[in-house]
Every structure is written in structure tokens, then in C-alpha cells.
matplotlib code that plots the C-alpha trace (Angstrom):
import matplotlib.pyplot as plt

x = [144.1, 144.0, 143.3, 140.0, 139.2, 141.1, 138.7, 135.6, 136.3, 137.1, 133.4, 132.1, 133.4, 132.5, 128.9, 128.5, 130.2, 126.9, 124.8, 127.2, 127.5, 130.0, 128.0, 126.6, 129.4, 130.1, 127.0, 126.9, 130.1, 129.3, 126.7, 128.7, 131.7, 128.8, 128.1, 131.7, 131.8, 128.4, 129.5, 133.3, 131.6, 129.8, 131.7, 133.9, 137.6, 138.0, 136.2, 138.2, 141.6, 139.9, 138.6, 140.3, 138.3, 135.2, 135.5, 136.4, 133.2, 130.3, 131.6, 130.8, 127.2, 126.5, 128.0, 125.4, 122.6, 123.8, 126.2, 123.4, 121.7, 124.7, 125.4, 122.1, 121.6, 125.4, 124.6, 121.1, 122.3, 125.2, 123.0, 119.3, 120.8, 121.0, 118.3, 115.8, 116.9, 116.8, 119.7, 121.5, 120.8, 122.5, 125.6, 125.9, 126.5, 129.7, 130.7, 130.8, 128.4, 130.5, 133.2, 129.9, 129.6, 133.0, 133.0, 129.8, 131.5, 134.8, 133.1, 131.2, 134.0, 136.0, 133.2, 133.3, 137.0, 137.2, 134.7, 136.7, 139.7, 137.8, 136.8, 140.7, 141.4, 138.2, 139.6, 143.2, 142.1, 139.3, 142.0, 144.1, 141.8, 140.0, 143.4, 142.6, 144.7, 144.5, 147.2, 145.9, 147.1, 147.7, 146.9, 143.2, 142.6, 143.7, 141.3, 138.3, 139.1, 138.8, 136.2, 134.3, 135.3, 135.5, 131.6, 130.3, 131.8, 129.9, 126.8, 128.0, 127.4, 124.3, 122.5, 123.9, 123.0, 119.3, 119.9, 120.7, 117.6, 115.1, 112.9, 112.8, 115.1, 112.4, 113.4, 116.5, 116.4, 114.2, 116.1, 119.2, 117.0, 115.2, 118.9, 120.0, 117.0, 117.7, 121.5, 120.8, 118.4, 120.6, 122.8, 121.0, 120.4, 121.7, 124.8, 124.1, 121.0, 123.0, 125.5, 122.4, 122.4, 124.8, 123.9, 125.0, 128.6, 130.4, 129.6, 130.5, 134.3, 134.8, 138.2, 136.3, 133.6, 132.1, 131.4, 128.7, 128.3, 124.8, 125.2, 128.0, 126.9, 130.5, 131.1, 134.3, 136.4, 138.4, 140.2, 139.5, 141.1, 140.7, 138.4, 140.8, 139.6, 136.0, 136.7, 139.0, 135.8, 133.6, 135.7, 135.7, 132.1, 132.0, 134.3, 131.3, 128.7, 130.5, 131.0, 127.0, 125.9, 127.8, 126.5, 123.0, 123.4, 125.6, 122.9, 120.0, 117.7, 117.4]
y = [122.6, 119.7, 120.4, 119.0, 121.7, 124.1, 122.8, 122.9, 126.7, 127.4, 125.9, 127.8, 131.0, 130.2, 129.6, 132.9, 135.5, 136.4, 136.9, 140.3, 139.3, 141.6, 144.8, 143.8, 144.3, 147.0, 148.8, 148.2, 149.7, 153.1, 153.6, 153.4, 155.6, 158.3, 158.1, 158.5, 161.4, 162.9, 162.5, 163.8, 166.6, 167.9, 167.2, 170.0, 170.3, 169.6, 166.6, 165.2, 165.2, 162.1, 160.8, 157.3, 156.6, 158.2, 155.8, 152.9, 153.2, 154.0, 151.6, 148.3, 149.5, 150.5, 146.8, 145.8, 146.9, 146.9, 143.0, 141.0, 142.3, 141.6, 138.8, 137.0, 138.7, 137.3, 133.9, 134.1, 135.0, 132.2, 129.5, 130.2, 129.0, 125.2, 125.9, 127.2, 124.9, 122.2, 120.9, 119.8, 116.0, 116.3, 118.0, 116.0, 112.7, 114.9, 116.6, 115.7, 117.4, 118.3, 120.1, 121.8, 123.5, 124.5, 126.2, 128.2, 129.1, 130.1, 131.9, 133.9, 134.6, 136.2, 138.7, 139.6, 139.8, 142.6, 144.2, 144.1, 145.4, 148.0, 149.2, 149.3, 151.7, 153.7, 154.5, 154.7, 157.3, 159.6, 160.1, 161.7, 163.2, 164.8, 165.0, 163.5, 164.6, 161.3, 158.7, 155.5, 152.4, 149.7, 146.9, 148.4, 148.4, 144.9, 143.8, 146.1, 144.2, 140.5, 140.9, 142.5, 139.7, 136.7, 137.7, 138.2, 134.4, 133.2, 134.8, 133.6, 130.3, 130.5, 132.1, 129.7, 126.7, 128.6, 129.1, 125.6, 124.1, 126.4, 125.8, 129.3, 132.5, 134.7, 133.2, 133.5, 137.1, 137.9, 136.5, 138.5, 141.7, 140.2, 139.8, 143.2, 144.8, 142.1, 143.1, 146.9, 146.6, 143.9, 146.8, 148.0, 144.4, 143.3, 142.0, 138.3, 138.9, 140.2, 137.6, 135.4, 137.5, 136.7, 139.4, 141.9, 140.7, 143.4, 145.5, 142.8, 143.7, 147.2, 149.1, 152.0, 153.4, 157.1, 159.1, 161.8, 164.6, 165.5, 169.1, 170.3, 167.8, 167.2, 163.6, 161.7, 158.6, 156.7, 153.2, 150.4, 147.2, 144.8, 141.5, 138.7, 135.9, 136.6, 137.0, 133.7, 132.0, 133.3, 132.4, 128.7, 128.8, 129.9, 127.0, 124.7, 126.2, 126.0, 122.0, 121.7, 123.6, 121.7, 118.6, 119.4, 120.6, 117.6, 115.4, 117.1, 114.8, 116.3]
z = [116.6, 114.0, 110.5, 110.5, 112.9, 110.3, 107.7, 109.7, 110.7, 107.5, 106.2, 108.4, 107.7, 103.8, 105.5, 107.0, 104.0, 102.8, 106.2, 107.4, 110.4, 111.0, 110.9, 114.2, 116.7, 113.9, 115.1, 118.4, 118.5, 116.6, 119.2, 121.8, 119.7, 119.5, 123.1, 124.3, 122.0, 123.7, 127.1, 126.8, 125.0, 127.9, 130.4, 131.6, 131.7, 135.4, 134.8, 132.2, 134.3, 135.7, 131.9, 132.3, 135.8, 134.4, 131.5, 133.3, 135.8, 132.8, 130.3, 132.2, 132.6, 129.3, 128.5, 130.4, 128.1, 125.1, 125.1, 126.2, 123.3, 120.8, 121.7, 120.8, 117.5, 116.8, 118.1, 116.1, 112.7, 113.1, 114.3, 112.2, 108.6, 110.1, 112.2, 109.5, 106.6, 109.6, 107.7, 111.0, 110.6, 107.1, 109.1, 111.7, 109.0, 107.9, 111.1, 114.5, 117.1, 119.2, 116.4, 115.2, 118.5, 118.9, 115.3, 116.2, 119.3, 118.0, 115.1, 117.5, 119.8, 116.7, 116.9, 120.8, 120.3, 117.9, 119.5, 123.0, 120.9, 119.7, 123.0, 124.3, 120.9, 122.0, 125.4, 124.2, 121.6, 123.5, 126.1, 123.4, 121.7, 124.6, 126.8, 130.0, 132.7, 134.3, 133.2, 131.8, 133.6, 131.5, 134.1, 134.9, 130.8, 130.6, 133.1, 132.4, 128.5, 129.8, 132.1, 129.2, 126.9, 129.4, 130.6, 126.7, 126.3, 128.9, 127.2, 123.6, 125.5, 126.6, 123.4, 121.0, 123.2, 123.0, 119.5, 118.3, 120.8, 119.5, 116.3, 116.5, 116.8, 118.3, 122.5, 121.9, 121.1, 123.6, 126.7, 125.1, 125.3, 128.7, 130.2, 128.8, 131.1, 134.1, 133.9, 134.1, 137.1, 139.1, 139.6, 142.5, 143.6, 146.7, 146.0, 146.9, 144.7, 142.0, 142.1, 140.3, 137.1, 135.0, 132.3, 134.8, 135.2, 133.0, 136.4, 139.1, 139.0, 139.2, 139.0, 139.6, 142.1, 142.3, 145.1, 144.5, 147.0, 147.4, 148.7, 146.4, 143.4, 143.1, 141.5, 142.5, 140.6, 142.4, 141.9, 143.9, 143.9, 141.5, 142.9, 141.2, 142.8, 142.2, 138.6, 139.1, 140.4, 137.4, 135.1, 136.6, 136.7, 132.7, 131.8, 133.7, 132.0, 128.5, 129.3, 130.6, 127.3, 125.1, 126.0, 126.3, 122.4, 121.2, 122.8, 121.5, 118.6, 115.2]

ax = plt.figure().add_subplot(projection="3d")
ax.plot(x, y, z, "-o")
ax.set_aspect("equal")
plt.show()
């Protein structure tokens, strides 16, 4: 990173002090804090000696309603000042395009990041707090973190190449909540179905599957191995649609 790069980031932090954008993920992540507290607190204490797997098999669905939704109010409130003020012609004589959409993008990645850390020091800390008997694997935390993060990236992409297109912030929002409703429901898709919806990624690589006995309504956790080259191949695909996005954006007339 060059320090016009430093300098641009640094702009564009100075840009976005006053809009708290940080109390999204912020709030997001309270909800979900208070739902990990409602659901270890009525669960029993057999249940809890498997806590980890129990975690690890809810937490990528309730990603996928509440991320998509994240992720477009972030990429909204970063994008609508040039947008509004329609102020990007007047940028774009100082900065390049193409260094204005990678400072959006970073900016909005420093969000999903702390929110994905935030998630590991959920986990960490309602198995001590609530004492899981099971013992948390460090591998299956690490990849249940960058999927999480790699597949929010992949959204961050898409809304703020929305964002910056639109006159208005009003689609973007809505295909973040549209997505967040097409993610949950893709989970009972057929999985070549499924594979189309990319909102519902946070659930495509599970560590963890459940087993739920109808007759003795007993529900089982178990670990399942961990699809790398799938994720590989998503992750390929994310880089392709960063590239396509970034043109259509640095080409598009203000």
C-alpha cells in the first residue's frame, strides 16, 4: 500500500467520523449477543455439553438474515454522502476511480471484520460462561469466521457497486433486505438451486449438521467435514465478481 492510498483511506475515514457508522455492526451484534443469551438460557444442561456444535450449526443461519441486511445499510451510509451531494465528478478530478472504490471497499471491510471478531469472542465467551461440555476446536472456529467474513465481502461488493450506481439508496437497501429473505428460504432449496443465491452462503459450508429424532424429539450435533474446495471455488468466484464490479463502477458517467 502506497501512501497515496494511506492518504486516501485516511480522507475517507475523516469523511465518515460524523455519520456513526459504527453503531451498525454495533447493533447487529447486540441482537445477536441477546439471542445467544436467550437460547443458552433455555436450553438444558445436557444440551449444552454439545454448546460449541449447537453454536456452530444456528449461527450461519441467523447470518443469513441478519448480514445481508448489514451489509447494505453499511455500504449505504458509506456511499450516499457522494451520492446525495452528487459530488463524485468533483472527486474523481482529485482521486482516481478506481482508488475511490477500493477506499469504500476497505472502509467497509474494517466493519465486517470487527464484527467477525466479535463473533469468535461471542463463542469463545458463552462457552465459558455457560460451560459447554464440548471442547472448542480451534480449526472449526477459524473456518466458521472466514466463511462468515469471506461471504459478507462478497456482499460488501455487490451493495456498494449498487450503492455508487444508484441515484438513490432506497434499491440498495431493499435487495439487502430482499437477499436477507432469499438467503433464509434457499436453505431448503435444492442444493443446485441454492448454489444461485449468494445471500445464503454463510450456510453453504457447514461444520455442523443436526439430526432430529421425530419420535423421541431428541436433537443431535455432529461435525461434518469441512467442504474446502467448495469454499476454494467461492472464494475464486468473489475475487471475479470484485474485478466485474469494480469496473462497471470505475466506468460509470457522473
Amino acid at each position: 500500500m502506497n501512501s497515496s492510498m494511506i492518504r486516501e483511506l485516511a480522507a475517507e475515514q475523516k469523511k465518515v467520523r460524523g455519520k456513526k457508522v459504527w453503531l451498525v455492526p454495533l447493533g447487529f451484534f447486540s441482537f445477536e449477543a441477546v439471542w445467544a443469551l436467550w437460547l443458552l438460557s433455555n436450553v438444558s444442561a445436557e444440551e449444552r455439553m454439545t454448546g460449541y456444535l449447537m453454536f456452530f450449526y444456528h449461527l450461519p443461519v441467523i447470518n443469513t438474515i441478519i448480514f445481508p441486511v448489514m451489509v447494505s445499510v453499511i455500504a449505504s451510509r458509506l456511499c450516499d454522502m457522494e451520492i446525495k451531494g452528487d459530488t463524485l465528478k468533483l472527486l474523481y478530478t482529485f482521486q482516481q476511480p478506481s482508488a475511490f472504490f477500493d477506499c469504500k471497499y476497505i472502509s467497509g471491510v474494517k466493519y465486517l471484520l470487527c464484527f467477525t471478531i466479535g463473533h469468535g469472542i461471542l463463542i469463545i465467551s458463552s462457552g465459558k460462561i455457560f460451560r459447554f461440555g464440548d471442547p472448542l476446536k480451534i480449526p472449526m472456529l477459524l473456518t466458521y469466521l472466514a466463511v462468515t467474513l469471506c461471504t459478507g465481502m462478497v456482499l460488501l461488493t455487490l451493495q456498494q457497486t449498487l450503492s455508487l450506481m444508484s441515484n438513490s439508496q432506497i434499491m440498495p437497501l431493499a435487495t439487502g433486505l430482499a437477499g436477507s429473505f432469499l438467503g433464509l428460504f434457499s436453505l431448503f432449496f435444492p442444493a443446485p438451486l441454492a448454489r444461485l443465491v449468494i445471500w445464503g452462503y454463510f450456510a453453504a459450508f457447514p461444520c455442523v449438521k443436526m439430526d432430529w429424532d421425530r419420535t423421541t424429539r431428541i436433537t443431535k450435533f455432529y461435525e461434518v467435514p469441512f467442504p474446502l474446495s467448495g469454499f476454494l471455488a467461492f472464494t475464486a468466484a468473489g475475487i471475479l465478481i470484485f474485478i466485474l464490479c469494480r469496473i462497471i463502477a470505475v466506468r460509470k458517467e457522473v
